[in-house]
N, C-alpha and C positions, 0 to 999 in steps of 0.2 A: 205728465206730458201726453198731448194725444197723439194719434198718429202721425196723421198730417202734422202735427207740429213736432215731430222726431224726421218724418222726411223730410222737412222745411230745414231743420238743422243738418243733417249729414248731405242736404244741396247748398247749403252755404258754406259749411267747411270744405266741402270737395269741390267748390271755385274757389275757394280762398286757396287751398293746394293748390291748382293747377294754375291763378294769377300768382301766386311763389315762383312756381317755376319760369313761367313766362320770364318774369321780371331777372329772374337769376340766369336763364338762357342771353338775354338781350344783354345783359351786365357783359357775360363771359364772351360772349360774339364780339359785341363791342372791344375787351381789353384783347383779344385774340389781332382784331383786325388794327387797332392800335401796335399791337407787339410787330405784325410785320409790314408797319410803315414806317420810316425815319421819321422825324431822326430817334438816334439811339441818346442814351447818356451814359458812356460806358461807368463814369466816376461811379453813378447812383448804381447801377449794376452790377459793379464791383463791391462797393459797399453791401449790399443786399448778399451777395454771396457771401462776404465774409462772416455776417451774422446769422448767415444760417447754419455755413456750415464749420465755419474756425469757431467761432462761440457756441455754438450748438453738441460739438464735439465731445464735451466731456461726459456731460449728461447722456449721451446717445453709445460711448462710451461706454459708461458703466452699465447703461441698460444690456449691451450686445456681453460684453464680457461675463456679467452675470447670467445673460442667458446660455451664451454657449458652455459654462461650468454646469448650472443645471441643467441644461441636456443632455451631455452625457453622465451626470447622476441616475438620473431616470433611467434610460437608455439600458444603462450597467444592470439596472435594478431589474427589468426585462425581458432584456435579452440573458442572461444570467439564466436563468430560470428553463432555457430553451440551449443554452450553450452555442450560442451566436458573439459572446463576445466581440467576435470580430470585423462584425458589422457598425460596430458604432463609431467608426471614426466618419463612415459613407453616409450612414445618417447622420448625424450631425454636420458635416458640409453643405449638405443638400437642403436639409434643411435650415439652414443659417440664408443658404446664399438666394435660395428659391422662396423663403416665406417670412422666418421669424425678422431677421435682414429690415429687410423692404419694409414689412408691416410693424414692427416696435419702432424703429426710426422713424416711421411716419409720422406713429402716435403722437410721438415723443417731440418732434418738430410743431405737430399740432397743437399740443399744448403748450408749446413755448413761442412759438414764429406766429403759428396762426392765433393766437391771442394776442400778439403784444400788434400783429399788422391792424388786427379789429379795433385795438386799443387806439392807436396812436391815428388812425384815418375818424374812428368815430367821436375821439377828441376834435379834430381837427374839424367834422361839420356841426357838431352843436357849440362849437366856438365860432362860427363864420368865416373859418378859414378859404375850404374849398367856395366857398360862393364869391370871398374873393381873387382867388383865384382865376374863377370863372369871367369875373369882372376886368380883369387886367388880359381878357382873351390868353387865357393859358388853358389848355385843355389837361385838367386833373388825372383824368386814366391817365392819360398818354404820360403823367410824369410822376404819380402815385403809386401807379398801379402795374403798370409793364414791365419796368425795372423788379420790381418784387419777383413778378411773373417769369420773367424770363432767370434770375438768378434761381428760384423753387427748381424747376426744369435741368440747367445747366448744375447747383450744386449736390442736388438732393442726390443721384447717382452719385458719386465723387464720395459723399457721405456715409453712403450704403456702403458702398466697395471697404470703405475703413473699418466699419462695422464689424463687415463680415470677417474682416482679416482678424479683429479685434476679437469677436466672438469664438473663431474658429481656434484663437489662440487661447484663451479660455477654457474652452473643453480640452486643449492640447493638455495643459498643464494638469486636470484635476485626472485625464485618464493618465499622464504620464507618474505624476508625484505623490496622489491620493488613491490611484488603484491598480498600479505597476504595472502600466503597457510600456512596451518598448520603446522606445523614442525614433527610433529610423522607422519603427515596422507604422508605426500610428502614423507618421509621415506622408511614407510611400502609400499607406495606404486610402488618406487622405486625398491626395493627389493625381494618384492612376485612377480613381472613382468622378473625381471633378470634371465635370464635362464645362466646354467654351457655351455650352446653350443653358444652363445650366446657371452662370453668370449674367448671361445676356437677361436671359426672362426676369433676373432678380432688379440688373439694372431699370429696363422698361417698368417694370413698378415703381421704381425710387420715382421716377422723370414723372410720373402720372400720378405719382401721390405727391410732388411736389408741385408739382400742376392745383392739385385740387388744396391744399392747404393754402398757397398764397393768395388762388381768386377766392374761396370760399371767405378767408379772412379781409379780403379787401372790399368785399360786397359787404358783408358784414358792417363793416367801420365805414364805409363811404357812404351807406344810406340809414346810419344810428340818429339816432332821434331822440328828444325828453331827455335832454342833458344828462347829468351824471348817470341815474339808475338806467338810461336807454345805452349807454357805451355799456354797463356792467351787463346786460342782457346783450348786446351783439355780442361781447367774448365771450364770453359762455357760450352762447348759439353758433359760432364762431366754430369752437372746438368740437361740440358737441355732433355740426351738420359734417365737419370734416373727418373725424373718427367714421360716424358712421357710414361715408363716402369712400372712404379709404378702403374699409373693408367690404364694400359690397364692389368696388371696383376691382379687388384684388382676386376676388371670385371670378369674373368676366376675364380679365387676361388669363389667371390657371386656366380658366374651361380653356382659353382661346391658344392657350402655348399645349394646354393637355392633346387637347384634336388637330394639332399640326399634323 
């Protein structure tokens, strides 16, 4: 390849980038300015909550409880070595409720919510549904995509918080039964370390990474194309842009709660 035809290619991929975003800006503007216009549906709203986060539950579940027992495995393994024992009940809090939390649940929602949303929207337009939709004047975001949107926002916190409870009892039991810390002291100590800001920062993740998991999967599936194998690439893409999203967004809120 010659020059000129290497910088002819890296100007075409980098307006095909930057017409991506555009397109995925104007998607997210639009269900945004949808989301705070009536009407609402509360039924579909409700239902959207319940599948993210009563079904979602078990799975997210077992991710937190496993991870809070492996953390303070680790932890133990560590600090041990420096004779800090006694720090690891304050790490382990802090980190459930400020990072592991927010960000395994996201994953975890990503791969389950934001695939089946890509799934079932990108069924629906390489079947002709939305275009019928569109025909009978019913505006598809407004009844696709908001209720999603707005349930992501409202359960995904809700979800975290059980997590973290879940997690944090996890690690309770393996320092309590598997490596003989006290059970009041692990506790108290638990507790006196837990800051309200500390919760808070965890929540604002959950709300912002369920943000990005339902538009992510709804653009996905609302603009899939080439029948069957074009839905098996929006969920996949699906997951893939919102994992990625997840974590780079979860970097900008730390910086931005770090430099309060």
């Amino acid at each position: 390849m010659s020059v000129l035809g290497f910088v002819g290619w890296i100007g075409y991929r980098s307006l095909g980038f930057l017409g991506a975003i555009g397109h995925f800006t104007l998607f997210m503007s639009m269900a945004i300015s949808q989301t705070l216009t009536p009407p609402y549906r509360p039924r579909r709203i409700l239902s959207a909550c319940l599948d993210l986060a009563l079904l979602s539950l078990p799975v997210v579940g077992l991710t937190a409880i496993f991870s809070g027992m492996v953390l303070v495995l680790q932890s133990y393994t560590g600090f041990a070595r420096i004779s800090a024992e006694s720090a690891i009940p304050q790490v382990v809090v802090v980190s459930l409720t400020r990072e592991l939390g927010p960000v395994l649940a996201g994953l975890m929602i990503a791969g389950r919510v934001g695939a089946a949303i890509a799934a079932e929207l990108g069924t629906m337009r390489v079947s002709d549904q939305i275009e019928a939709m569109q025909a009978m004047i019913k505006d598809p975001i407004s009844y696709l995509v908001v209720p999603r949107l707005i349930a992501g926002v409202i359960a995904m916190p809700i979800l975290v918080l059980v997590a973290d409870t879940i997690g944090v009892m996890g690690g309770y039991m393996v320092a309590v039964y598997r490596l003989g810390f006290n059970s009041a002291s692990y506790l108290n100590a638990t507790f006196e370390f837990l800051e309200f800001y500390d919760v808070v920062s965890g929540l604002v993740k959950a709300a912002v990474f369920g943000f990005i998991v339902t538009v992510v999967g709804a653009y996905k599936g609302y603009y899939a194309s080439s029948g069957a194998q074009g839905v098996g690439r929006a969920t996949t893409s699906a997951v893939v842009l919102s994992a990625i999203l997840i974590l780079v967004s979860n970097y900008l809120i730390t910086e931005a709660f770090f430099n309060r």
